[in-house]
C-alpha positions in Angstrom: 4.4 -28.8 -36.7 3.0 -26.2 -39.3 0.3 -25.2 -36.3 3.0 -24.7 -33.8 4.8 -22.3 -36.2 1.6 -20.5 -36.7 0.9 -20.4 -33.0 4.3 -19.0 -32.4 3.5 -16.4 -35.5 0.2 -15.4 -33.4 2.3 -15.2 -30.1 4.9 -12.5 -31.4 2.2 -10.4 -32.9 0.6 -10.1 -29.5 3.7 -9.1 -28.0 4.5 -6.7 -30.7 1.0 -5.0 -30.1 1.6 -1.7 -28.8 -0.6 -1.4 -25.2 -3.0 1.6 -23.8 -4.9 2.4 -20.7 -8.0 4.0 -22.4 -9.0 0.7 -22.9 -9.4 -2.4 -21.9 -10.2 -6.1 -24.1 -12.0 -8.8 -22.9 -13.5 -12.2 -24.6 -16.2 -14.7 -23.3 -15.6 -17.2 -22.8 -12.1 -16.3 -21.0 -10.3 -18.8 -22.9 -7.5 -18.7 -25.1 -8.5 -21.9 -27.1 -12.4 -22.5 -28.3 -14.2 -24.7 -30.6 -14.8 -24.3 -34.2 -18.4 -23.5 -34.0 -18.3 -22.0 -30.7 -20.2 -18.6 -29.9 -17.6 -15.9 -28.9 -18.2 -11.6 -28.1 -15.1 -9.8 -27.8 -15.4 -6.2 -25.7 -14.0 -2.7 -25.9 -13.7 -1.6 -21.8 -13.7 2.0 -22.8 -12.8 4.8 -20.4 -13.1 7.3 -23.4 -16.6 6.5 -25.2 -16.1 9.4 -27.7 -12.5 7.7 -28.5 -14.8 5.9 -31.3 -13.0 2.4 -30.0 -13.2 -0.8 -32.9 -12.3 -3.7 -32.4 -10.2 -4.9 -35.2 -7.3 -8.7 -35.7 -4.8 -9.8 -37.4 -5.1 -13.5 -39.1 -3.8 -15.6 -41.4 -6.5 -13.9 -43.7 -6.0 -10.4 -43.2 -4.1 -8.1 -40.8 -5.7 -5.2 -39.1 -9.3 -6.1 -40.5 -12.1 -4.2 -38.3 -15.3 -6.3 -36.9 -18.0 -6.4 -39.3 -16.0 -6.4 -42.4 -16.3 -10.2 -43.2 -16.2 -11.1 -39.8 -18.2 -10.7 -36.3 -21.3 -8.2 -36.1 -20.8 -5.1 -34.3 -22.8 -4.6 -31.3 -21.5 -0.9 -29.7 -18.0 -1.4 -28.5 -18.5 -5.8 -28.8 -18.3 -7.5 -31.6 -19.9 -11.0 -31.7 -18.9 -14.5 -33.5 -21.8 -16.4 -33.7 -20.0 -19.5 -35.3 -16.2 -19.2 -34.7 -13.9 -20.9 -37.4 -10.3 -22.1 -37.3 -9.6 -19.0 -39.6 -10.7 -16.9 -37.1 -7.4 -18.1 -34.7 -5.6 -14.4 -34.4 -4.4 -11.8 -32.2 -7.3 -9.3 -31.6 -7.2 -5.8 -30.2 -9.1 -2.3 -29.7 -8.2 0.5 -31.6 -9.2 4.3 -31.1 -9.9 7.0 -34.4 -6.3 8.3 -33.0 -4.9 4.8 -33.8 -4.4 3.8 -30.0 -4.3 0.2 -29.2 -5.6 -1.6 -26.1 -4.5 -4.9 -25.0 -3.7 -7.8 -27.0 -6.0 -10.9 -26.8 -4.6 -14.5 -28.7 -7.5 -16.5 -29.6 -7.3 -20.4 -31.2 -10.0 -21.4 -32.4 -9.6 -25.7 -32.7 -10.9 -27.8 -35.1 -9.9 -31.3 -33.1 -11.5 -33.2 -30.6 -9.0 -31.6 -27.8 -9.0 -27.7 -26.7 -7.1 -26.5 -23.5 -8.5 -24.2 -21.7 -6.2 -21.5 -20.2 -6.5 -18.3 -19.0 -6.5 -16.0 -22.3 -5.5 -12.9 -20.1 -2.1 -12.2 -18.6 -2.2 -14.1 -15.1 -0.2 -12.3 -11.6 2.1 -13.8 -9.7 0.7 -15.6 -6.4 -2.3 -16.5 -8.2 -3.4 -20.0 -8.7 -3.9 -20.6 -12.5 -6.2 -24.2 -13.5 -5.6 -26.0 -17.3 -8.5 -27.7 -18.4 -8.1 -30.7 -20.7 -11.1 -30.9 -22.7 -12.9 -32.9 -25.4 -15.9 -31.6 -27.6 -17.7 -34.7 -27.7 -17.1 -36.5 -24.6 -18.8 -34.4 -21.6 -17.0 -36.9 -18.7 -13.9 -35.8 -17.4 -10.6 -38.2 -18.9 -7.2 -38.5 -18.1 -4.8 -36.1 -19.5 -0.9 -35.2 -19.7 0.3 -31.8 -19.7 3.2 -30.4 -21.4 5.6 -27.1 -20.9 7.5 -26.1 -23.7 7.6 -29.6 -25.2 8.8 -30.8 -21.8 5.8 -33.5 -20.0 5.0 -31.8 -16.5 2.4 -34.8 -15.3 -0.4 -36.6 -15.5 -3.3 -36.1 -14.1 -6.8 -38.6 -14.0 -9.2 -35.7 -13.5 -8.1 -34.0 -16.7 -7.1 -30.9 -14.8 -4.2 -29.5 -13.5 -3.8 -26.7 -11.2 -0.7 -24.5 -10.7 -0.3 -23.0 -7.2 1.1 -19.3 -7.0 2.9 -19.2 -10.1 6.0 -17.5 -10.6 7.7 -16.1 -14.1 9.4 -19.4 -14.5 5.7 -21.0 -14.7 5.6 -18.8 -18.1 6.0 -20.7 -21.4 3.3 -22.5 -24.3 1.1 -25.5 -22.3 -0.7 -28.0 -24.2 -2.7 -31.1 -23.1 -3.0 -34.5 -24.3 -5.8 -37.2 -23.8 -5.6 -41.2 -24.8 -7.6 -41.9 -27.5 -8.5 -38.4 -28.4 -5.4 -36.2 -29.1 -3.3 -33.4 -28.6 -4.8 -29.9 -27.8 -3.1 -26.7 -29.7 -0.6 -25.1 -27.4 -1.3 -21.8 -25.7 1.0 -18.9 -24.2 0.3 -18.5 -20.6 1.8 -15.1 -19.4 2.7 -14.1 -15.9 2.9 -10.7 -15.0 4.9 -9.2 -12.0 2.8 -8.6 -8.8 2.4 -4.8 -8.3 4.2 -3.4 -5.4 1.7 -1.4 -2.8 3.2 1.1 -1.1 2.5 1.4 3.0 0.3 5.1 2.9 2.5 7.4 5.2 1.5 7.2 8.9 1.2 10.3 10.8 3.6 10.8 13.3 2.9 12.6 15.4 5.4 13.8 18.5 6.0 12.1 21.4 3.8 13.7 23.9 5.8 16.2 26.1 5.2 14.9 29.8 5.4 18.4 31.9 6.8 17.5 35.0 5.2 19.3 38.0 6.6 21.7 39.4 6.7 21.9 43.2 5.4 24.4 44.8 7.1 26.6 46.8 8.6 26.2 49.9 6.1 28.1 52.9 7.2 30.9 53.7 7.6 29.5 57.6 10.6 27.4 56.0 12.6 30.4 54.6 11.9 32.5 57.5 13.4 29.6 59.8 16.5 30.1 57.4 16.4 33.8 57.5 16.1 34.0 61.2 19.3 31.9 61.0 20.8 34.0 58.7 20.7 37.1 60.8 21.7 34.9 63.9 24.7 34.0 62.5 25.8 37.4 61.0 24.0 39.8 63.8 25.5 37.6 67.1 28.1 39.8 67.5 26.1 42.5 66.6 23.3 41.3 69.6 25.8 40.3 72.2 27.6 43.7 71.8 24.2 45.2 72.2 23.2 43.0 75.3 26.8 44.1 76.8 26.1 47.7 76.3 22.6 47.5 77.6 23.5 45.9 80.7 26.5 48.4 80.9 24.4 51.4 80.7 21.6 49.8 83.1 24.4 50.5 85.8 24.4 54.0 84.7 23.1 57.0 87.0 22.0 59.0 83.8 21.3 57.8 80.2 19.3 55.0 80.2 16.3 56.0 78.5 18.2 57.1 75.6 20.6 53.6 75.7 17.1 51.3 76.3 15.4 53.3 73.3 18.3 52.9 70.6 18.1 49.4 71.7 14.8 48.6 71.2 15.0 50.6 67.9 17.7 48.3 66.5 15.5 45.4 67.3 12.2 46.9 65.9 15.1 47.1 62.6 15.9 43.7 62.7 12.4 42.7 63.2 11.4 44.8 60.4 14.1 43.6 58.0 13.2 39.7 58.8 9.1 40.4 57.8 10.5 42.3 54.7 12.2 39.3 53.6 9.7 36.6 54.3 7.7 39.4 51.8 10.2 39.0 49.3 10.4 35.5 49.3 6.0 35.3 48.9 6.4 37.8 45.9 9.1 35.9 44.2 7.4 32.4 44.1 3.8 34.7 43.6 5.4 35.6 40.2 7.1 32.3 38.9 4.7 29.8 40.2 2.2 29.2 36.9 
C-alpha cells in the first residue's frame, strides 16, 4: 500500500514537469520498471549542445539533484547507473543553464522477485503496446495475471500480454502478478493522441480549354451561287425590262447600236458587281480565319 502511494507521488511529479522541444530524454533499457542492481544510462537528445543540458531527478532522497552529485557518473549529455537501487525509483528529467526542462521519464527500480516491463515512454494511439511479466531469477517464461487500475484484465500462460491499437481508455497504472513469486510494482502507461497529417495541397490546375475548330469557310463557289441568286431575284425585273427593250429597239430602223451598247454595258455592271462580291466574301474570311 505505502509503495502504491509513492508510485502515485512519482506519477504526479512527472505530470507536473514542465515539457521542451530542445530536448529530448531517453533511458536503456526502455523500461519503466528495472532491477535493483541493474545497469541503466539515461540521455540528453540535445538539439541545442551549447544549451549546457544536465540531467538531474527528483526522489524520495532529494528533489532536483543533478547526475554525479551522489548519483550516476556523467558521461557528456548521459549519465550512467552502474548498480541501480530502489532509492533511485524517481521522475528524471533534462534541464538547460536557462532552467528549461525536457521530458519526464518515471523510473522504478524493484527490489522483488517480479518487475513489469512497460513502455517507459508515452505510447500513440493505434500502436500495439506488449507487458512483460518478469521474474529476476527464473529465466523461463511463467504464467501471469494482469491488472488495470486494481481491476484483473486476464490471464495469460506465456507471461505476456499484448494490447492491440490502444486507445486513451487503455490509459491507467498496470501491474502483473505471478504464482509463487509475487506482485510486480505498478506502472503508468500513457497514451498520447495520434497526430493529425494534413493532405499537402494538390495543384489544380484548370480544366483544359478544348478549342473547338473552327470551320473553314465556305468556297467562295458557294456564296457566288447565292449571290448570283441574289441579283436574280432583285435584277429580274430589271433583265426582263432590258430583254423587252432590246428586242423592241432590234425592230428599230435607227438606234440600235447605241440600244445594243447600253445593254451590254449594264451586263458587263452586273458581271462586274457579282466578281466584286465573290472578292469581298474571300477578303472577309482571309482576315477572320486564324
Amino acid at each position: 500500500m505505502e509503495g502504491t502511494s509513492v508510485q502515485r507521488l512519482l506519477v504526479l511529479g512527472s505530470l507536473l514537469c514542465c515539457t521542451t522541444n530542445q530536448a529530448r530524454l531517453t533511458v536503456s533499457p526502455s523500461f519503466s520498471q528495472v532491477f535493483k542492481g541493474d545497469f541503466v544510462s539515461l540521455s540528453c537528445e540535445e538539439d541545442d549542445s551549447s544549451a549546457g543540458w544536465t540531467l538531474r531527478r527528483n526522489t524520495t532522497t532529494g528533489q532536483r539533484t543533478q547526475c554525479g552529485a551522489g548519483w550516476g557518473k556523467a558521461a557528456g549529455s548521459s549519465c550512467n547507473i552502474s548498480y541501480i537501487f530502489p532509492s533511485d525509483s524517481g521522475v528524471y528529467w533534462c534541464e538547460s543553464r536557462e532552467g528549461a526542462t525536457s521530458n519526464s521519464i518515471n523510473l522504478t527500480v524493484s527490489g522483488g522477485p517480479v518487475i513489469l516491463q512497460s513502455p517507459v515512454l508515452p505510447v500513440m494511439e493505434g500502436d500495439d503496446v506488449t507487458l512483460l511479466c518478469k521474474t529476476e531469477t527464473t529465466p523461463s517464461i511463467l504464467s501471469a495475471t494482469f491488472y488495470k487500475d486494481g481491476s484483473l484484465i486476464r490471464n495469460e500462460s506465456t507471461g505476456h500480454m499484448t494490447i492491440h491499437h490502444v486507445t486513451r481508455s487503455d490509459e491507467g497504472l498496470y501491474k502483473c502478478f505471478i504464482i509463487g513469486h509475487g506482485e510486480s510494482p505498478s506502472s503508468w502507461i500513457t497514451v498520447t493522441e495520434k497526430p493529425t497529417t494534413t493532405a499537402p495541397p494538390t495543384s489544380t490546375s484548370p480544366p483544359p480549354t478544348t478549342t473547338e475548330a473552327t470551320p473553314p469557310p465556305p468556297p467562295c463557289s458557294v456564296n457566288l451561287v447565292h449571290k448570283v441568286a441574289y441579283h436574280l431575284v432583285v435584277f429580274c425585273p430589271y433583265f426582263i425590262s432590258t430583254l423587252l427593250m432590246v428586242s423592241l429597239c432590234r425592230h428599230r430602223p435607227t438606234g440600235n447600236d447605241f440600244s445594243v451598247s447600253m445593254v451590254m454595258t449594264q451586263l458587263s455592271q452586273v458581271g462586274q458587281r457579282l466578281d466584286d462580291d465573290c472578292d469581298d466574301v474571300n477578303v472577309f474570311t482571309t482576315e477572320h480565319h486564324f
